[in-house]
C-alpha positions, 0 to 999 in steps of 0.5 A, spaced: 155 446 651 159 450 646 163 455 652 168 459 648 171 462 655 176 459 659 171 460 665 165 457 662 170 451 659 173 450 666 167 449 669 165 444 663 171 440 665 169 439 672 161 438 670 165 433 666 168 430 671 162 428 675 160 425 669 167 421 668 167 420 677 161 422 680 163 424 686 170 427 685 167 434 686 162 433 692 157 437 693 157 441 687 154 447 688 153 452 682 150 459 683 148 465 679 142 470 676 137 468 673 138 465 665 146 463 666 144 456 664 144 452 672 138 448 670 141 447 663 147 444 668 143 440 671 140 437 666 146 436 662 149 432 668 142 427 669 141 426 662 149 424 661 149 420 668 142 417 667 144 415 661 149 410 663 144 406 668 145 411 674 139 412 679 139 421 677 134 424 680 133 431 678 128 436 681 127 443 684 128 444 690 119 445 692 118 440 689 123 436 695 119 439 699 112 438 697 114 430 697 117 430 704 110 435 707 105 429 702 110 423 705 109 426 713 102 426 711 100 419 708 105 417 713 110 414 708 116 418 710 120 411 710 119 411 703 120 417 702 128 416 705 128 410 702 127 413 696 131 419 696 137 416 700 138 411 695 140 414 689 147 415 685 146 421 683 141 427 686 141 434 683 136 439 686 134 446 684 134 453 686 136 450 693 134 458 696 127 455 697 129 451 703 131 458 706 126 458 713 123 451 712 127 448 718 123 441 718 125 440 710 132 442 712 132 437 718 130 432 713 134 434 707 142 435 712 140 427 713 139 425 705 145 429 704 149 426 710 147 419 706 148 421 700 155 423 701 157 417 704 154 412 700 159 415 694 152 418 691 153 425 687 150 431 690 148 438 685 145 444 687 143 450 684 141 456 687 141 464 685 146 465 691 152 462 695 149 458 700 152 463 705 147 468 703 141 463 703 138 466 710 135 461 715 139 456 712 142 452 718 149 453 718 150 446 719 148 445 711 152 451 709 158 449 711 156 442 708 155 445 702 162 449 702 165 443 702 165 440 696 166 445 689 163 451 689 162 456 682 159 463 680 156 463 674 159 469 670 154 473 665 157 471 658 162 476 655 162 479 649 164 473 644 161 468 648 154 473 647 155 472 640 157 465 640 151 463 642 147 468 637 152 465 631 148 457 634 142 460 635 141 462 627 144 455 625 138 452 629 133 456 627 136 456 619 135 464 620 141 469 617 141 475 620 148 481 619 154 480 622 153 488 626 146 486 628 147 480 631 154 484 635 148 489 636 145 485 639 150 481 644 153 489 646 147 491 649 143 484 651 148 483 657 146 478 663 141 474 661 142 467 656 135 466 655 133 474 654 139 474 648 136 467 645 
């Protein structure tokens, strides 16, 4: 990931740090708008982790909840704990979809709590701070708060313009100098738009 900001190389540094020591900030929860780079995140962090013989599971937060609704109702919920509790590594996605799910919630604060103690990392994403997820059970708030939590600002100017600098270099494109500054100043909160 290329960050020219102080902010955005900071929290490289402590993603790369759950990469050297998984653990060190735990939970890690990243939070911000849509397009920022939170899966993009994610996926950095599995595939780095995954990549030294780690048991990673990256998933979108539905996706816990329609495996846990499947296990209740196959009547394989032992599995399913056992499966899901005995990972070195659990980065789940968009954690507001848990928002008024009180048995997912029940059932993710137990697999959290396991997690934890056992020294496995946990990384959440969402598009706001836990604290703002209504019905989310303050006992999983506060858990969450615990460990790091980060903001992921929308890229300023030059960062905008970085990425469209590596973007033409990708796709072995030329475009003006003024025209890629033209664009960074007016595409401003987005990173998937601005590509």
């Amino acid at each position: 990931l290329h960050y020219p900001l102080r902010r955005q190389r900071q929290m490289c540094i402590r993603a790369s740090s759950i990469i050297k020591e998984p653990g060190v900030f735990n939970p890690l929860y990243v939070y911000g708008g849509v397009g920022l780079g939170k899966t993009h995140l994610l996926h950095s962090i599995g595939n780095q982790l995954s990549s030294e013989n780690k048991r990673v599971v990256y998933l979108h937060s539905e996706k816990f909840v329609q495996n846990m609704v499947t296990a209740l109702r196959n009547n394989q919920m032992e599995e399913f704990k056992k499966f899901y509790r005995n990972l070195d590594v659990l980065l789940l996605d968009d954690m507001q979809f848990f928002a008024g799910k009180e048995r997912s919630q029940e059932e993710f604060f137990h697999t959290f709590n396991t997690l934890l103690d056992g020294r496995a990392q946990v990384v959440l994403s969402s598009d706001r701070p836990a604290s703002e997820i209504q019905t989310l059970e303050p006992r999983l708030v506060s858990r969450f708060e615990c460990g790091l939590t980060v903001a992921l600002q929308p890229p300023q100017l030059e960062t905008r313009i970085a990425i469209l600098n590596r973007k033409m270099e990708e796709w072995e494109v030329t475009i003006p100098e003024d025209w890629v500054r033209f664009i960074a100043q007016r595409i401003r909160s987005n990173v998937r738009r601005l590509e």
